[in-house]
C-alpha positions in Angstrom: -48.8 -7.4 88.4 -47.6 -10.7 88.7 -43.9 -11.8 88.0 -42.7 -12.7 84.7 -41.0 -16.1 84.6 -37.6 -16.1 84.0 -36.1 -18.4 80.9 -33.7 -20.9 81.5 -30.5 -20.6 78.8 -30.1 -23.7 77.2 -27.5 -25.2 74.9 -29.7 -26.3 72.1 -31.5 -23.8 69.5 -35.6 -23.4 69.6 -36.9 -24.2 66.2 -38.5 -21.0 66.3 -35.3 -18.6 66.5 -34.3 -20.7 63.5 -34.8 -19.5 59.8 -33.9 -20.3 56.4 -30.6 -18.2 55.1 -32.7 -16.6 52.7 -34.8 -14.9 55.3 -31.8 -13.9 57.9 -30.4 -10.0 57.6 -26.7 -9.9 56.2 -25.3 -7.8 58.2 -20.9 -6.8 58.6 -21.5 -7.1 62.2 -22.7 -10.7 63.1 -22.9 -10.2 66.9 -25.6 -7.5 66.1 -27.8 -10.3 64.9 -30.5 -11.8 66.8 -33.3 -14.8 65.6 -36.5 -13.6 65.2 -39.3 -15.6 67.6 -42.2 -15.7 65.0 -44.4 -17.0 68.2 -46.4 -14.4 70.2 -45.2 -14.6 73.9 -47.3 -16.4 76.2 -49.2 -15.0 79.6 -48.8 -10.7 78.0 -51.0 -8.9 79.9 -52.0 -5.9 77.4 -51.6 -2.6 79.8 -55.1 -0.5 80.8 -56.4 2.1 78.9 -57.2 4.0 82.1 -53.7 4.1 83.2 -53.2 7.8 81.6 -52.0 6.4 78.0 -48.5 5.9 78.9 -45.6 5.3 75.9 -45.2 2.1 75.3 -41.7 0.8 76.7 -39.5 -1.8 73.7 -38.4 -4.6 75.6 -34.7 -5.0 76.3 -32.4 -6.9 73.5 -31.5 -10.2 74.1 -28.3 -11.7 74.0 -27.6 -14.1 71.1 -26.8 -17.9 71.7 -23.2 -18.0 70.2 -24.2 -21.5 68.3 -26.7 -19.8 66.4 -23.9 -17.1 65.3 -21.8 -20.2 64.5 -24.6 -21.3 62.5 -24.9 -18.3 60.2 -21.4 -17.9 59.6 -21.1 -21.4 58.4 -24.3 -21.2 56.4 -22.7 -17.6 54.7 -19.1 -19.9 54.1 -21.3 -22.3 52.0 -22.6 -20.4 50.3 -19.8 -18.3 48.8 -17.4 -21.1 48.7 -19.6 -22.6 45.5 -19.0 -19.6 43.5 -15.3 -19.3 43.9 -15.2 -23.0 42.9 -17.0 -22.0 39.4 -15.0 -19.3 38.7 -11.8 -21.4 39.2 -13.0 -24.4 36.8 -13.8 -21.9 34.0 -9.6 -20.7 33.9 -9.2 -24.3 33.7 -11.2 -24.4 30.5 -9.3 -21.2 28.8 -5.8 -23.1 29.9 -6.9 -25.8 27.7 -8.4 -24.0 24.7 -4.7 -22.3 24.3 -3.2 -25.5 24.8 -5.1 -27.1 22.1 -4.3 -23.9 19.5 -0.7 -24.7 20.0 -1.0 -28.2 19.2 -3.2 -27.0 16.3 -1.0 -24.5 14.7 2.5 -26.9 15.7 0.4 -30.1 13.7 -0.6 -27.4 10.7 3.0 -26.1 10.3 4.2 -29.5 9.7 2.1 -30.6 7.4 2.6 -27.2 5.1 6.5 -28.3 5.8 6.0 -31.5 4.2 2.5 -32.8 2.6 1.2 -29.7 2.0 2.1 -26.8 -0.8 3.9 -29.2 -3.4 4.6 -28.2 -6.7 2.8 -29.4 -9.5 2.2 -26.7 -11.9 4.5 -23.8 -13.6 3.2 -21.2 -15.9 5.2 -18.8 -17.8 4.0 -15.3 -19.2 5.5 -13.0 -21.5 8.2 -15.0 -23.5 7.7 -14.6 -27.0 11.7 -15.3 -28.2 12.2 -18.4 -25.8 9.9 -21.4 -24.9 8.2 -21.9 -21.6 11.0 -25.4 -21.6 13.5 -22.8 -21.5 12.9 -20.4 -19.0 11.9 -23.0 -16.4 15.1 -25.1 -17.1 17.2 -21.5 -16.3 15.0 -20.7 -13.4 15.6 -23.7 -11.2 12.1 -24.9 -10.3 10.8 -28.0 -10.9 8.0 -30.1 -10.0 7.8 -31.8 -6.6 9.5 -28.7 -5.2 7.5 -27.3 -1.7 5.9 -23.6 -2.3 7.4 -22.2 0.7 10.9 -23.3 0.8 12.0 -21.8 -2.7 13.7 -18.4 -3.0 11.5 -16.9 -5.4 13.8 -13.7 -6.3 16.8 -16.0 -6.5 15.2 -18.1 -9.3 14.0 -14.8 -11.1 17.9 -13.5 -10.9 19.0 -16.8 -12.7 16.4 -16.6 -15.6 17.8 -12.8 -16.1 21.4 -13.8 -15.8 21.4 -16.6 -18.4 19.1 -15.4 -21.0 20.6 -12.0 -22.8 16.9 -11.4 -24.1 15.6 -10.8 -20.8 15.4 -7.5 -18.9 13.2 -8.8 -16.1 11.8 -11.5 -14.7 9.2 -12.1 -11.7 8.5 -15.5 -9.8 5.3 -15.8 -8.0 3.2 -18.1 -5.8 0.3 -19.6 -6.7 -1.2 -21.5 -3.6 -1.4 -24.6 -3.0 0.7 -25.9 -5.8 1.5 -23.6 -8.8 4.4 -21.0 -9.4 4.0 -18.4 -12.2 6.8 -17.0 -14.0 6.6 -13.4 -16.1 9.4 -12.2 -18.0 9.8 -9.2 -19.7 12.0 -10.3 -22.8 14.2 -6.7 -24.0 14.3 -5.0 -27.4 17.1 -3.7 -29.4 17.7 0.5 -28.6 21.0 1.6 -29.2 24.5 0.2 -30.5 27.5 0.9 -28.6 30.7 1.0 -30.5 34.1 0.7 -28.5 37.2 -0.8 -29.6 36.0 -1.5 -33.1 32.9 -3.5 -31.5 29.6 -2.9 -32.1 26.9 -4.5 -29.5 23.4 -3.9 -29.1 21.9 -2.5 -25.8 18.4 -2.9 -24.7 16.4 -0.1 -22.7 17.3 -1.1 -19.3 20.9 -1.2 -20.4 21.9 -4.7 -20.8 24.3 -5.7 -23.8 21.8 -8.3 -25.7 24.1 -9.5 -28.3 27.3 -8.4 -30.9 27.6 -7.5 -34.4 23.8 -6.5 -35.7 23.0 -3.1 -35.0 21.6 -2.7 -38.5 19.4 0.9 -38.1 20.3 1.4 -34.2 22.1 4.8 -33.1 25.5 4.6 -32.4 26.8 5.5 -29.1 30.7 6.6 -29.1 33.0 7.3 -26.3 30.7 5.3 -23.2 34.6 3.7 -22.1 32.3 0.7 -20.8 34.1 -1.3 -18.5 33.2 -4.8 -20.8 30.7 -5.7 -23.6 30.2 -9.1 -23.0 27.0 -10.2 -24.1 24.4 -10.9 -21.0 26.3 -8.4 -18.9 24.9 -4.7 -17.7 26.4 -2.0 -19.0 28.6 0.3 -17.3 31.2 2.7 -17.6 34.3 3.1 -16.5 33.9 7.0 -16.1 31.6 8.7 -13.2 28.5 10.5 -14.7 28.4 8.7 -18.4 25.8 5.6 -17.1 22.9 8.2 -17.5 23.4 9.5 -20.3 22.3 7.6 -23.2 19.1 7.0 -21.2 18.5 10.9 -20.9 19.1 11.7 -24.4 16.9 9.1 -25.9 14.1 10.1 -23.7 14.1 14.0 -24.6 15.1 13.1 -28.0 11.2 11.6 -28.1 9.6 14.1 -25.9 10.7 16.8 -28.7 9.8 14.5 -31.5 13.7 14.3 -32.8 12.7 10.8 -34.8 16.2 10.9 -36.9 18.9 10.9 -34.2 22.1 8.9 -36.0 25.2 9.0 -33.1 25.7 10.1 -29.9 29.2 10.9 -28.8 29.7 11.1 -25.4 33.8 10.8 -25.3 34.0 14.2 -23.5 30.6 14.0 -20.6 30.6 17.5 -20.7 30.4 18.4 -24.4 27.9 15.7 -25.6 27.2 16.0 -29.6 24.0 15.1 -31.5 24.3 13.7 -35.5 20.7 14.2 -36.6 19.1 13.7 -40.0 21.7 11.3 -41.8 24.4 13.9 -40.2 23.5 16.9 -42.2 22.7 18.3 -38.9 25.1 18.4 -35.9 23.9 19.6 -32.5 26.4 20.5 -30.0 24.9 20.1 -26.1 27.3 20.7 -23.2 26.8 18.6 -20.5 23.4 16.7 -20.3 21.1 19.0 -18.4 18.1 20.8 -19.1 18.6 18.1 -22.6 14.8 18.3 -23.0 14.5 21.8 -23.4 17.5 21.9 -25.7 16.4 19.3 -28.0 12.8 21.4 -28.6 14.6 24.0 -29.5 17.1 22.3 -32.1 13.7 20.2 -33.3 12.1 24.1 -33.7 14.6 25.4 -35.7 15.2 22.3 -38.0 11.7 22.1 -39.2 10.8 25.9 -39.5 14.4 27.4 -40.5 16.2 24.8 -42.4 16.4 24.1 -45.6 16.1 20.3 -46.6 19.6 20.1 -47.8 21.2 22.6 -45.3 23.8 21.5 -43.4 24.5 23.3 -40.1 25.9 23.1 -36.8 23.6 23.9 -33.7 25.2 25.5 -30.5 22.9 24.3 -27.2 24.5 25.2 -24.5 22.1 27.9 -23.8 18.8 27.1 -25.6 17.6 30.4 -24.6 20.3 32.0 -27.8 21.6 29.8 -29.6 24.2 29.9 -32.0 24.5 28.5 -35.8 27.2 28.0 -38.0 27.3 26.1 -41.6 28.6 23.0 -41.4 31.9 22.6 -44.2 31.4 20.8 -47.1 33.6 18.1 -48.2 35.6 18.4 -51.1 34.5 17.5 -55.0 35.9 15.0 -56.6 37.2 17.2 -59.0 39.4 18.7 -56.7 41.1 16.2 -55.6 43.9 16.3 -53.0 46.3 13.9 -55.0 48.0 16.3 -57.1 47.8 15.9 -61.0 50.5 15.7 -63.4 50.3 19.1 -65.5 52.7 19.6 -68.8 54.7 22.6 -69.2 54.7 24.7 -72.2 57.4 24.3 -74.3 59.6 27.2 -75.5 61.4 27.5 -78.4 64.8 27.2 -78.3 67.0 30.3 -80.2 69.9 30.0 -82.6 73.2 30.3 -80.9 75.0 33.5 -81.7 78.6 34.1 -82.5 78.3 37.0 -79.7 77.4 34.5 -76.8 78.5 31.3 -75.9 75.4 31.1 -73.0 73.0 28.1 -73.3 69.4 29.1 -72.8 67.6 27.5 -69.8 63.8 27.2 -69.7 62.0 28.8 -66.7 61.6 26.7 -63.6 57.4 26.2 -62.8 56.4 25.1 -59.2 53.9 22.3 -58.6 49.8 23.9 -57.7 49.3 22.5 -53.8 46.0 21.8 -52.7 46.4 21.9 -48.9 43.0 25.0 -49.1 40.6 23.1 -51.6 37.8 25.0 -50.0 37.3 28.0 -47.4 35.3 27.5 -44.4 33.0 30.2 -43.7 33.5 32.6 -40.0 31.6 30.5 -37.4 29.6 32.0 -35.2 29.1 35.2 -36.1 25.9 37.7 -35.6 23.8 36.8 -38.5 24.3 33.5 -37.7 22.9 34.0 -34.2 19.2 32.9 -33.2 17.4 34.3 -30.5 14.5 31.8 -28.7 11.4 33.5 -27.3 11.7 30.9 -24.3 
């Protein structure tokens, strides 16, 4: 067999070994990689078929020319290097879209502090005593002024302070330029009478003006600490704020239409005048006053008589006790005490036998400190049992 000739090594690269990137292995390891000669070797003598069909022997690996490794590594550095420089331009684009909300929301905010959100419109619901005028002179507002810099709640305190007729009062905004005002104006409930004053309290407890209180029921001994109209209502006495409010809700939850005057003086024993005052209901302290006032409305209706005057005993309204109510004296007995003329008696003949003077009897003057009996109070027969 004749000799093989042996290749010569030289520095440049046969176009042959060479191969697009595309076409080249990627492999971790690049000294494992060796071009691929596409061109059949030259001078291959194909072995004998009478040579006893011997294995086929591979040919030895050849070394790889360290310029074509350099080649491959630079070829797999350009080609990675254009992705990284995409990814970094597109955090440069998300940098600048926050940048640009900032100045966005910054340009927005002062424009809503200044241009934007100006009054030009207030509308007032609700008022039926006072004019629209009115309530937006108390309130403070007034056109021009910017939606978002106005204390709403301290303009509604001022309309409620200043104006004795109103309970309640609500300001609102109406973007972009328009406040509404509702008020809830108050209504006569009950008269409080202290120090010889009467004044007129609404529901929510707020003294609405002096004086009238023309068919309201009078509340005695609240010991509020002033009346002045405009003002809330409180008293100077722990546990007596409630009150009124708790008896005028049972007293129409049990349908007790006629309630005259509440006296309250002692918080624990709080008394009723019902039905012009013919009928006097006695509470204890105000608890369980729903139940109580059922009871006294039960027996008014189905027990009384339309002229009977009585005296109710609530304490428990599971047994409650009755008692007449005294009647006031008749005119005829009056407690001035009347002139009455004595009998006159005869006067005798003076006797030689005496020398005595005869002397009329003496009469005391009638009293009337009894003019009428009262009758036992609270005794059996005038005790009612309550199926509750």
């Amino acid at each position: 067999m004749p000799n093989k000739p042996k290749r010569q090594v030289s520095d440049k690269v046969p176009k042959g070994m060479l191969k697009s990137t595309k076409e080249l292995p990627i492999k971790s390891d690049a000294k494992k990689l060796r071009p691929v000669n596409n061109k059949k070797p030259q001078n291959v003598q194909k072995p004998h078929a009478s040579r006893n069909n011997a294995p086929r022997q591979s040919a030895p690996k050849r070394p790889v020319n360290p310029q074509a490794q350099k080649a491959v590594s630079k070829a797999m550095r350009s080609k990675t290097a254009s992705k990284k420089r995409r990814k970094f331009r597109g955090g440069n684009y998300i940098l600048y879209y926050i940048l640009a909300a900032i100045i966005v929301v910054i340009v927005m905010i002062v424009l809503a502090n200044t241009v934007l959100f100006k009054c030009s419109e207030i509308e007032v619901q609700g008022n039926m005593r006072y004019t629209a005028a009115e309530i937006i002179g108390r309130s403070g507002l007034k056109s021009g002024d910017n939606l978002l810099h106005v204390n709403v709640g301290e303009a509604a305190d001022k309309i409620v302070n200043s104006l004795s007729y109103v309970d309640k009062a609500e300001v609102k905004r109406s973007f972009p330029t328009k406040f509404i005002i509702t008020v809830d104006e108050a209504e006569r409930w009950y008269a409080l009478s202290q120090d010889g004053v009467k004044a007129a309290i609404s529901r929510m407890g707020k003294i609405i003006e002096q004086g009238n209180t023309d068919g309201l029921t009078v509340v005695k001994g609240f010991d509020a600490e002033s009346i002045e109209t405009g003002k809330w209502l409180k008293s100077k006495t722990e546990g007596k704020d409630e009150i009124p409010q708790i008896v005028f809700d049972a007293a129409e939850k049990a349908g007790l239409e006629k309630l005259d005057e509440i006296d309250m003086t002692d918080r624990f024993s709080v008394k009723l005048s019902v039905d012009g005052g013919r009928v006097v209901l006695e509470l204890g302290p105000a608890i369980d006053v729903e139940s109580k006032l059922r009871v006294a409305a039960a027996i008014i209706k189905e027990e009384l008589g339309a002229e009977e005057s009585v005296t109710l005993l609530l304490t428990n309204p599971e047994k409650v006790a009755v008692r007449n109510k005294p009647k006031p004296p008749s005119t005829s007995s009056s407690s001035t005490p009347t002139s009455t003329t004595l009998p006159t008696v005869p006067e005798e003949p003076e006797t030689s036998e005496t020398s005595e003077t005869y002397e009329p009897p003496s009469y005391e003057e009638p009293t009337h400190e009894d003019p009428y009996t009262y009758e036992e109070p609270w005794t059996n027969e005038g005790t009612w049992e309550t199926g509750e």
